[in-house]
Backbone as a ProteinNet text record, in pm:
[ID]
protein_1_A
[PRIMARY]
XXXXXXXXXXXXXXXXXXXXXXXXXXXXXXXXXXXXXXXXXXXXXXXXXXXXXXXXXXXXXXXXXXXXXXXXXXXXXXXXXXXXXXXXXXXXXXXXXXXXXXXXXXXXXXXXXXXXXXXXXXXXXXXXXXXXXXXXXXXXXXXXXXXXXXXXX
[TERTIARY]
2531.4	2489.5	2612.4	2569.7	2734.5	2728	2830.3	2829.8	2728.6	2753.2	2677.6	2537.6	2473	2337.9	2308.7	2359	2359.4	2344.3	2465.1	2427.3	2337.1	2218.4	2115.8	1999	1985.8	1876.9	1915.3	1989.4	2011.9	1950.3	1964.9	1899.9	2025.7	2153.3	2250.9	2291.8	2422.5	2465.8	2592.3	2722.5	2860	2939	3005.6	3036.6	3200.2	3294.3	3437	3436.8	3505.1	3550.2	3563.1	3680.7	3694.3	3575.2	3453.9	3374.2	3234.7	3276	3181.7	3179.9	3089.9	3100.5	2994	2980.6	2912.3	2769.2	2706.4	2509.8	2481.9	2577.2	2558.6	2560.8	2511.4	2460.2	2561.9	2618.1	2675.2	2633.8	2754.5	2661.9	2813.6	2833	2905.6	2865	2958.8	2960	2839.7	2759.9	2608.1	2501.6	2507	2422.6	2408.3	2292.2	2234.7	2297	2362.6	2396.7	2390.8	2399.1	2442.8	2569.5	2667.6	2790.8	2806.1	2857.2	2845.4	3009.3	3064.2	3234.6	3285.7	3378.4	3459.3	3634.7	3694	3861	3943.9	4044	4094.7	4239.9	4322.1	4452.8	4583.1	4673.9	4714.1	4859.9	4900.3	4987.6	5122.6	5230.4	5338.4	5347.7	5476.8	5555.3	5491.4	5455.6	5358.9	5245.9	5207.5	5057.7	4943.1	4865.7	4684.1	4671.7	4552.3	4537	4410.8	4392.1	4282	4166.7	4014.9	3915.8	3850.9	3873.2	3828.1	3631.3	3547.1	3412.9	3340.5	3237.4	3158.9	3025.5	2974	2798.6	2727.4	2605.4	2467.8	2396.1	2362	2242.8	2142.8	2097	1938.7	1847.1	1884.8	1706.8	1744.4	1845.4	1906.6	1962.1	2070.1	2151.8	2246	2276.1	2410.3	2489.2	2590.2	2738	2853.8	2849.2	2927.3	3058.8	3189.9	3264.8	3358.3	3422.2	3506.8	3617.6	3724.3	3882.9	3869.4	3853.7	3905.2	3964.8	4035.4	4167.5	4009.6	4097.1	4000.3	3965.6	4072.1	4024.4	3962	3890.9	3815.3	3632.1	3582.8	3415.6	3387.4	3275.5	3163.9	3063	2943.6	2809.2	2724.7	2662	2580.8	2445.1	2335	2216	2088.5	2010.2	1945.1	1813.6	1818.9	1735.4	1568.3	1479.2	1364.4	1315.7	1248.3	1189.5	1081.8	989.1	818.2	717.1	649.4	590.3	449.6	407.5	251.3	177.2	5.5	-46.4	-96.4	-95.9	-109.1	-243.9	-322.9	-479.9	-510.8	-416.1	-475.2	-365.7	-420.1	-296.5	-378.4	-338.3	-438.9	-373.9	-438.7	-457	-298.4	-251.2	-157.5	-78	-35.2	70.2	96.7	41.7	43.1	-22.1	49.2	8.8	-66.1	-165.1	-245.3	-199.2	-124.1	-67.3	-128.3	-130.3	-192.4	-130	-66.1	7.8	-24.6	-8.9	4.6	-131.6	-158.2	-233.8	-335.7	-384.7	-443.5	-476.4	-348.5	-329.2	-332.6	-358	-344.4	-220.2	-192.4	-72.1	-51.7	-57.2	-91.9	62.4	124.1	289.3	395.5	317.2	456.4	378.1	469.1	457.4	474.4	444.6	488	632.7	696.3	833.3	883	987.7	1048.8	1037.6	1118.4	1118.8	1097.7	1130.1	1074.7	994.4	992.4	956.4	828.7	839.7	678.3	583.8	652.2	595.1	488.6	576.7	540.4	437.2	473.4	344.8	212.1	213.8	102.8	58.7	109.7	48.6	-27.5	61.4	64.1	-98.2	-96	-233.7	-319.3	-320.6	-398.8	-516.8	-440.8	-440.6	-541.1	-553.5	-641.7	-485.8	-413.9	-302	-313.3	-301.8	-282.7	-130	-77.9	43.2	99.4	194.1	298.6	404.3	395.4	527.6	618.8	724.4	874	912.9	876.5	934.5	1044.8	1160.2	1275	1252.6	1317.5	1309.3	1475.8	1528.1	1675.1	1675.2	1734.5	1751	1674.2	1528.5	1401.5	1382	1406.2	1372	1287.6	1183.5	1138.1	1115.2	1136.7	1052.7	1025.2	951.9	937.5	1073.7	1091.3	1213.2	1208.4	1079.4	1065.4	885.6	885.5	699.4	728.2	567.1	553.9	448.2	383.9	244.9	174.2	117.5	99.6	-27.1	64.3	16.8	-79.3	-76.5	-137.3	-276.2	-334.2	-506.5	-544.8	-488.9	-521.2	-557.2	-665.1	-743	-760.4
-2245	-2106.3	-2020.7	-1873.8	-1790.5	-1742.4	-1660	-1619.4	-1501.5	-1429.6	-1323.5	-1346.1	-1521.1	-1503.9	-1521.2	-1603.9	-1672.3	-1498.2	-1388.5	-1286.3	-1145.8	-1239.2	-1139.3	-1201.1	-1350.4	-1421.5	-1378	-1361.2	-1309.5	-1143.6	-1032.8	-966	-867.7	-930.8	-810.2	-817.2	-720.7	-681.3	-637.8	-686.5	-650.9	-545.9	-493.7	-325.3	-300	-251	-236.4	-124	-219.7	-112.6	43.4	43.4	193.1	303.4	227	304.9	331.3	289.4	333.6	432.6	542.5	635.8	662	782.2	786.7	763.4	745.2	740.4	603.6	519.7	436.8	335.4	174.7	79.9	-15.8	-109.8	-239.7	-344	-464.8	-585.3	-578.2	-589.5	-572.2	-692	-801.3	-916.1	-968.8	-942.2	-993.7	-924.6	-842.7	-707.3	-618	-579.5	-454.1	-318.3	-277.9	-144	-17.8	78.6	244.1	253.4	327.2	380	500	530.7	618.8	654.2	578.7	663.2	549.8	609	544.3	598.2	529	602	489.8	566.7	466.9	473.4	360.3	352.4	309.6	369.6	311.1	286.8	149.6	62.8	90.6	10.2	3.2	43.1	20.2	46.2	-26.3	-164.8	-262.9	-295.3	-264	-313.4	-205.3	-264.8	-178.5	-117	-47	68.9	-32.6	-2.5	-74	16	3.2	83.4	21.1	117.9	113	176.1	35.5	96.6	122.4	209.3	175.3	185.7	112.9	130	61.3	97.3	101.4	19.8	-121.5	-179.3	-127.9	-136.8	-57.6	-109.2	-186.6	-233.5	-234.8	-277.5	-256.9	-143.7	-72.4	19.4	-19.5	-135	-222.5	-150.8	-131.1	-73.5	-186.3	-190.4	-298.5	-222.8	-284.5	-221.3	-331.9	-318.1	-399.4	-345.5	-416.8	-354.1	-439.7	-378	-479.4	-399.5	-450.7	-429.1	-299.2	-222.2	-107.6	-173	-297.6	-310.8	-454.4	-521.7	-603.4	-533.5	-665.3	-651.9	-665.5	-611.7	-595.6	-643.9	-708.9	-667.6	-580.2	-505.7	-438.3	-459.7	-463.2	-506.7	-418	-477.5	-388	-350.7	-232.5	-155	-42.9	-143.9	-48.8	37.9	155.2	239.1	247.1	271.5	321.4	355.2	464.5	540.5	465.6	467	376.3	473.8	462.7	574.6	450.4	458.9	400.7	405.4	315.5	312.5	222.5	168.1	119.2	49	-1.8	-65	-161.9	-303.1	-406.8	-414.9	-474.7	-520.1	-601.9	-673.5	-738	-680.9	-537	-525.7	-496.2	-528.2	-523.5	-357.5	-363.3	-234	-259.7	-159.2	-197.9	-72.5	-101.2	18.2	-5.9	118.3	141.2	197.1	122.1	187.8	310.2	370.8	458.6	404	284.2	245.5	170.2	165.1	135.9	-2	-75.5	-187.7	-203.6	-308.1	-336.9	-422.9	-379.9	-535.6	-441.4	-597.6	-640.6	-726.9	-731.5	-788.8	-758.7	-613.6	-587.1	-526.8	-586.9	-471.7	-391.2	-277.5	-185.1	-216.9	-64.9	-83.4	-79.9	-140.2	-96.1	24.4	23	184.1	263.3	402.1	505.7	544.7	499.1	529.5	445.6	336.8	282	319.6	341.2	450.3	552.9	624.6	792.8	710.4	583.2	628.6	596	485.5	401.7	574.8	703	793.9	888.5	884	970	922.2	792.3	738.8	734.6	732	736.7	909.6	999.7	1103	1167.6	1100	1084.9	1115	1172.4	1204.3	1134.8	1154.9	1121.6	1033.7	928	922.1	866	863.4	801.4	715.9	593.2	526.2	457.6	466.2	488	325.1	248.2	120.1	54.4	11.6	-18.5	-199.3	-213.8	-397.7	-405.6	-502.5	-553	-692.6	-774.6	-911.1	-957.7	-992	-1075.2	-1001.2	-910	-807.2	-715.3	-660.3	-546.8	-474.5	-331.5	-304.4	-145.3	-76.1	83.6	163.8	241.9	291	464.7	515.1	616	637.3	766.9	792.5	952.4	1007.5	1204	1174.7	1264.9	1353	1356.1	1286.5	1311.5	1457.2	1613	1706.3	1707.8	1609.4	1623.5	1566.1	1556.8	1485.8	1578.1	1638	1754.6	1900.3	1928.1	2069.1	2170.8
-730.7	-709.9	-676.5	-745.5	-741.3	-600.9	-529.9	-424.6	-427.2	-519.4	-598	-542.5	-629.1	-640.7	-487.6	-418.3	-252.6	-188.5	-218.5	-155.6	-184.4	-321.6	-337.2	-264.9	-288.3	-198.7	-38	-25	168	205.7	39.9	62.3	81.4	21.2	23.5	-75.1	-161.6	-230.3	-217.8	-278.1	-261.5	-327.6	-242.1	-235	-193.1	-266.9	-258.5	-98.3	-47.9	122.7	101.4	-37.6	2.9	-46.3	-101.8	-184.6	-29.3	96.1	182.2	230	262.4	311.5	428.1	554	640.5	616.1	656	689.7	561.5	474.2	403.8	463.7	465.9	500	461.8	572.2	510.1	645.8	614.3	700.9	835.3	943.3	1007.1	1111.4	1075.9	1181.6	1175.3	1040.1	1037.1	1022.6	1090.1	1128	1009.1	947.8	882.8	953.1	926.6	1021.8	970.9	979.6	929.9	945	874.8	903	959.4	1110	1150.9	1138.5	1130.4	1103.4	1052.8	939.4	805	838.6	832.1	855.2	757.5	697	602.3	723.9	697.4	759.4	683	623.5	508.9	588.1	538	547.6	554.9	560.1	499.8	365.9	364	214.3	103.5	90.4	-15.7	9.3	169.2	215.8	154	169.9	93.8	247.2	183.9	260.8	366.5	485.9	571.2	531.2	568.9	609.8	722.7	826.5	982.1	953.6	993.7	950	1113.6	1137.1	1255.2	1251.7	1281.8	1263.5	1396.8	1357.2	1450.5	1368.4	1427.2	1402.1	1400.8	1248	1190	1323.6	1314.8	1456.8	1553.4	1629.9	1800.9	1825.5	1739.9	1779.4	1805.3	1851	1931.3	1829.6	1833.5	1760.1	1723.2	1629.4	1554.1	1448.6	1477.2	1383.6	1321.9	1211	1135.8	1053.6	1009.2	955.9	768.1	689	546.3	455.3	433.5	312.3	211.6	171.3	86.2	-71.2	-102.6	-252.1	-240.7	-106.6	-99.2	-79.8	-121.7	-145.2	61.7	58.7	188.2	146.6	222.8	159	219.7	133.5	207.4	177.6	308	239.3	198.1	138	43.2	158.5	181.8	265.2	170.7	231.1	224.1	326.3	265.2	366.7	345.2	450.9	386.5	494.7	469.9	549.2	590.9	672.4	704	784.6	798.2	864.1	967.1	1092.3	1148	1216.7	1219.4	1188.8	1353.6	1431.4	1561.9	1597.1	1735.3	1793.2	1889.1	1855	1901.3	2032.7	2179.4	2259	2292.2	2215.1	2274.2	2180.2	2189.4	2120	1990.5	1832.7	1760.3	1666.7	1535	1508.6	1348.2	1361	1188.8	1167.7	1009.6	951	807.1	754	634.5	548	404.8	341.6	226.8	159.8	53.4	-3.9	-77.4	-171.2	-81.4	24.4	148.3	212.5	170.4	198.5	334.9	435	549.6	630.8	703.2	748.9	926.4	968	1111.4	1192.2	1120.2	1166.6	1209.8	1248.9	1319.7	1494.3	1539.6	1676.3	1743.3	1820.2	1846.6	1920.3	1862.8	1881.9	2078.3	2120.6	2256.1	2277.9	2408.9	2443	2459	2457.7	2424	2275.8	2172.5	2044.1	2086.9	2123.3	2121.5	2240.8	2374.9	2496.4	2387.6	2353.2	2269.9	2194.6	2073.1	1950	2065.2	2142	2216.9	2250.1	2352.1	2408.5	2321.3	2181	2110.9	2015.9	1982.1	1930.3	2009.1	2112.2	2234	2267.8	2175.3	2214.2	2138.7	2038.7	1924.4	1783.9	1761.6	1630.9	1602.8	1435.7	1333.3	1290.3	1298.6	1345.5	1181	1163.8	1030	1086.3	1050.5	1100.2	979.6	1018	953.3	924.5	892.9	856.6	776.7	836.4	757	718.1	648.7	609	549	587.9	551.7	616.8	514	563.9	652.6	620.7	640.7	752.5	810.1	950.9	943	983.8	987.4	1085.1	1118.4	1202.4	1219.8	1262	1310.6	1330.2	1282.9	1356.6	1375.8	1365.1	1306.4	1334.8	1445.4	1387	1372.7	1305.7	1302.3	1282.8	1343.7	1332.3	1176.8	1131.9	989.5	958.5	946.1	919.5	759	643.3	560.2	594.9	703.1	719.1	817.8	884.8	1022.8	920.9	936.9	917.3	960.7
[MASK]
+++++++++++++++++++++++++++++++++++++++++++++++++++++++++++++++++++++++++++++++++++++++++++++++++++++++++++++++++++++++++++++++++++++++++++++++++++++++++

């Protein structure tokens, strides 16, 4: 198996350093992350140019950064997004979300923090809620709710 195919089954995809730019996605020490700042650093007299990357783990936030030569590969992994209307929130935690075509799924749980504080008050309240679901490298989770104004009259 190519490295190639090994790094599409993982759910990433390889990407030349100097071709990254801010709010774009690569893997940093492992991690799914966002790029929140890109800086190139260029060398000596024969050396390649560096790219200084920094990012935020899509699901923790933890801040992760890394240095690679600009005419070497990264991977970056392949990120879904998708909106869910969120239809209840079971007892121990868990959330029934309802997609577009009105599928059901029960696997994820409400998020930490403050974002899952708010949706728990916010569903509670009776709203209509939309939640923001990212998926990268076998992970999923909420990262994201709003008021869903298209069902309110």
């Amino acid at each position: 198996q190519s490295t190639r195919e090994m790094a599409e089954d993982d759910g990433t995809y390889p990407m030349q350093c100097s071709a990254f730019r801010k709010n774009g996605f690569v893997m940093l020490k492992g991690h799914p992350c966002r790029i929140v700042e890109v800086s190139t650093v260029k060398t000596g007299k024969h050396g390649h140019a560096k790219v200084h990357l920094v990012g935020t783990d899509i699901f923790t936030q933890k801040k992760y950064e890394d240095i690679c030569t600009s005419t070497h590969n990264m991977e970056v992994p392949h990120v879904k997004r998708e909106d869910y209307q969120l239809t209840d929130i079971s007892v121990d935690g868990y959330l029934t979300l309802m997609s577009d075509n009105g599928e059901l799924r029960e696997d994820l749980k409400v998020p930490k923090g403050q974002l899952g504080g708010s949706l728990c008050s916010e569903f509670d309240e009776g709203k209509e809620l939309l939640c923001t679901v990212l998926a990268a490298c076998g992970e999923e989770c909420v990262i994201t709710m709003k008021t869903n104004s298209g069902l309110n009259t």
